[in-house]
C-alpha positions as CSV (number, residue, x, y, z in Angstrom):
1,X,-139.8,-151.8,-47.1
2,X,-141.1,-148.0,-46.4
3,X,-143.7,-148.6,-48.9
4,X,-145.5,-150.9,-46.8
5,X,-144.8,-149.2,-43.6
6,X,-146.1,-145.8,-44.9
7,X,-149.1,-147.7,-45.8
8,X,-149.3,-149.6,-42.6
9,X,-148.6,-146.8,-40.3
10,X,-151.7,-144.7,-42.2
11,X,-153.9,-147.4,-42.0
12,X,-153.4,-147.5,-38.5
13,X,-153.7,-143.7,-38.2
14,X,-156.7,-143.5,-40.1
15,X,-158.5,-146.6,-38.2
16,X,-157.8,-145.2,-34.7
17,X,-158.3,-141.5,-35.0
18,X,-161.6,-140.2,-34.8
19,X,-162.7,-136.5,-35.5
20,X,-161.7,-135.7,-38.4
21,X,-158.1,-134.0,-40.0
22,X,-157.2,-132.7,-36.9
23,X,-157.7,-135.0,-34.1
24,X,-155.4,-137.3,-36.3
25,X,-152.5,-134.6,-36.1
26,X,-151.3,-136.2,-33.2
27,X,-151.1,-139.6,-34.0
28,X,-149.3,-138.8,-37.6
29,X,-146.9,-136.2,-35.0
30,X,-146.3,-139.6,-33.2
31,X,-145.8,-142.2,-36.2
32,X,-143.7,-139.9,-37.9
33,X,-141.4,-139.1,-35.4
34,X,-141.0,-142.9,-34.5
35,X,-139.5,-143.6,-37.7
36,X,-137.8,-140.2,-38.1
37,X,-139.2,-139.7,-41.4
38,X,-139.7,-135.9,-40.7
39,X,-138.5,-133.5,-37.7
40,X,-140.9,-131.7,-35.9
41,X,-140.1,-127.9,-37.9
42,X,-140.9,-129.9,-41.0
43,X,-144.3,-131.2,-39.7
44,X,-145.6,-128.2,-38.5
45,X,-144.5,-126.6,-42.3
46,X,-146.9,-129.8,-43.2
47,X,-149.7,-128.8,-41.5
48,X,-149.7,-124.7,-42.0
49,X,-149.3,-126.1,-46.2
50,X,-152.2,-128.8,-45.2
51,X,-154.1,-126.1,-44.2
52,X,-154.4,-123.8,-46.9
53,X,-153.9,-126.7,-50.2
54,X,-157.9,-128.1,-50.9
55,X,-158.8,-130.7,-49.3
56,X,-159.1,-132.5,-46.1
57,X,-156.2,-131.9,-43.9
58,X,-155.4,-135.5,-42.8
59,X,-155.1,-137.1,-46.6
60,X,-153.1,-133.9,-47.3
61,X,-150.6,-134.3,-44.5
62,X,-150.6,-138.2,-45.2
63,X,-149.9,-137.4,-49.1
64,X,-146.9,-134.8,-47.6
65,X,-145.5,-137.1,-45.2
66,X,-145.0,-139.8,-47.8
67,X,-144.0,-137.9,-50.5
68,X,-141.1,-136.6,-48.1
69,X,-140.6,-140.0,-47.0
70,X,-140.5,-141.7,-50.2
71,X,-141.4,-139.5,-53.0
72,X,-144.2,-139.8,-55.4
73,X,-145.4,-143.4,-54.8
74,X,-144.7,-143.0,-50.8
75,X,-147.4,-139.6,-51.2
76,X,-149.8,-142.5,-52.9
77,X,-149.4,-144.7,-50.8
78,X,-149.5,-142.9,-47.5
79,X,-153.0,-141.5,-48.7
80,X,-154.1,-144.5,-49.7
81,X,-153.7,-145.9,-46.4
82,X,-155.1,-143.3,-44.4
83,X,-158.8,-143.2,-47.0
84,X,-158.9,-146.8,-46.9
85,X,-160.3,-147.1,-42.9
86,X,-162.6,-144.2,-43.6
87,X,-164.3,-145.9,-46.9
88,X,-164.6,-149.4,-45.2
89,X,-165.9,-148.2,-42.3
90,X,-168.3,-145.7,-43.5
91,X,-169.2,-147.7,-45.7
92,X,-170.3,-150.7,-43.2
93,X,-171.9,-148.2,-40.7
94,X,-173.9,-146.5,-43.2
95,X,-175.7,-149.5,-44.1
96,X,-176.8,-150.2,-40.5
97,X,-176.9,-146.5,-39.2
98,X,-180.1,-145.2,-40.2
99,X,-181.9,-148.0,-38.4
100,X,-180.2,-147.4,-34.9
101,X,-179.8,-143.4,-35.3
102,X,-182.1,-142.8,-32.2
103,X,-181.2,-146.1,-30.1
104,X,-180.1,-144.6,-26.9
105,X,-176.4,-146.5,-27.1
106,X,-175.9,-145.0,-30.2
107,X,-176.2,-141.6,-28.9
108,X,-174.5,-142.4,-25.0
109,X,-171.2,-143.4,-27.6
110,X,-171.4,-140.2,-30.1
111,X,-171.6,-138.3,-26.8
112,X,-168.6,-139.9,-24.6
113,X,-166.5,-139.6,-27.9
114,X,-167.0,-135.9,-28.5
115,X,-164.8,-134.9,-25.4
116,X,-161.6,-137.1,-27.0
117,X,-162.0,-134.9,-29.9
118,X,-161.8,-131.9,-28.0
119,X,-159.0,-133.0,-26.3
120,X,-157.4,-134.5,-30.0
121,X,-157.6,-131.1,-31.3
122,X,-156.5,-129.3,-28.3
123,X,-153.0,-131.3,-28.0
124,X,-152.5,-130.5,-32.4
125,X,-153.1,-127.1,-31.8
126,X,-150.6,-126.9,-28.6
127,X,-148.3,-129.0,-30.5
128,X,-148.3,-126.7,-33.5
129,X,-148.0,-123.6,-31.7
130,X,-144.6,-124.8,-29.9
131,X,-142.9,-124.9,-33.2
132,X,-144.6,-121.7,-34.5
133,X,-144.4,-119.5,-31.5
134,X,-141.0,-121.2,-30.1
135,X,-137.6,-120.5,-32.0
136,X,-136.1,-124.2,-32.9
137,X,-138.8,-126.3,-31.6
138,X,-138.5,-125.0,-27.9
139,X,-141.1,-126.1,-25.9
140,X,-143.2,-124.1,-23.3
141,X,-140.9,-125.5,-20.2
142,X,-137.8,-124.5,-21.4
143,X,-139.3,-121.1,-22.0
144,X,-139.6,-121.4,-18.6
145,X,-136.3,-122.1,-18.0
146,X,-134.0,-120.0,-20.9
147,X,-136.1,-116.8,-20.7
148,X,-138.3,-114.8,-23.3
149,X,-135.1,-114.6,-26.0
150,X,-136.4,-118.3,-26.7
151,X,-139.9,-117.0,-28.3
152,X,-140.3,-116.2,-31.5
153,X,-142.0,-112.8,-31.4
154,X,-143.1,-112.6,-35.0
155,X,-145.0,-115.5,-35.0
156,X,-146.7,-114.5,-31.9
157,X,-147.4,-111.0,-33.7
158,X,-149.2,-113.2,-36.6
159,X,-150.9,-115.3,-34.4
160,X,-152.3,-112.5,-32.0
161,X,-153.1,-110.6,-35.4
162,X,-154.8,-113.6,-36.8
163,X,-156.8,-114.5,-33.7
164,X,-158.2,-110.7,-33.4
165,X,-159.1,-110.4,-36.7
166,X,-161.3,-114.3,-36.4
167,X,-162.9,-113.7,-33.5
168,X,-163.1,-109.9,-32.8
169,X,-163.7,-108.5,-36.8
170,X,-165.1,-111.5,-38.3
171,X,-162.4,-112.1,-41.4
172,X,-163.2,-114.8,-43.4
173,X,-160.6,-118.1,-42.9
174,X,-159.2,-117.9,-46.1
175,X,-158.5,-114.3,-46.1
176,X,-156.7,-114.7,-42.5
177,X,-154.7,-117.4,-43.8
178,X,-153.4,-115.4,-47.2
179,X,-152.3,-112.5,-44.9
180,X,-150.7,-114.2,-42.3
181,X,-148.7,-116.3,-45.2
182,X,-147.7,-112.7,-47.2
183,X,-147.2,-111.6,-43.6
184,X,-144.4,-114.5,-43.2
185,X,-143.0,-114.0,-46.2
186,X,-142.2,-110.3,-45.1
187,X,-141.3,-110.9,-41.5
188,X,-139.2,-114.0,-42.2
């Protein structure tokens, strides 16, 4: 029954991914595309409308993938699964945290997990710009292969746009992310 494997497959995602919304982008990339319950277009379109809808991105991209798997109940239930890990856990460590904060294997573990969230975050952003800066879904070796006619030059615009306008002027998020979306709707 998908009901049970949404909520199966986002316990599982929400148990083994550390690092928040994004580090779990790959793993619900994975799940998803084992059980073909979205192509890899549609997933990106998740995560740009995870991205700007409130809320953390990994219960909003769970809630998308099982409404579009299921509908209604398979959005509830996809959520569900992936909050239930987080509340169990956090609420088990919690209780013993505070008394081990400053215990040196405590802090050798927080430390040797930080580079896996790097590397989590690194392979959703590659992952994401393939579909945004490819046309279809290329990906960067056929590039390679088929020539520049395979990139998608205004999303490349948006995203060169965006990243100036982060890193060089300042912009606020929020503003970037409401002008690259009216600069979609105009481009596309």
């Amino acid at each position: 029954m998908i009901y049970i494997r949404l909520l199966v497959t986002f316990i599982k995602i929400g148990l083994f991914s550390f690092g928040g919304g994004y580090a779990m982008i790959p793993l619900i990339q994975k799940e998803i595309e084992s059980y073909n319950w979205l192509s890899s277009s549609e997933f990106a379109d998740i995560i740009a409308i995870s991205e700007v809808t409130p809320g953390p991105i990994a219960v909003n991209s769970a809630t998308f993938v099982g409404y579009k798997a299921a509908g209604v109940l398979g959005g509830l239930v996809a959520t569900i699964g992936v909050s239930i890990p987080s509340l169990v856990i956090i609420m088990i460590v919690s209780r013993f945290f505070f008394g081990y904060q400053k215990h040196p294997l405590n802090m050798m573990v927080f430390y040797g997990i930080r580079p896996v969230i790097v590397g989590l975050v690194a392979t959703a952003a590659v992952s994401v710009a393939e579909t945004a800066i490819f046309n279809s879904g290329i990906s960067w070796s056929s590039v390679i292969e088929k020539g520049m006619n395979m990139i998608n030059f205004g999303g490349m615009f948006i995203f060169a746009a965006a990243l100036i306008a982060l890193i060089k002027f300042k912009v606020h998020p929020i503003l970037v992310i409401v002008a690259s979306g009216i600069a979609g709707v105009l481009m596309f």
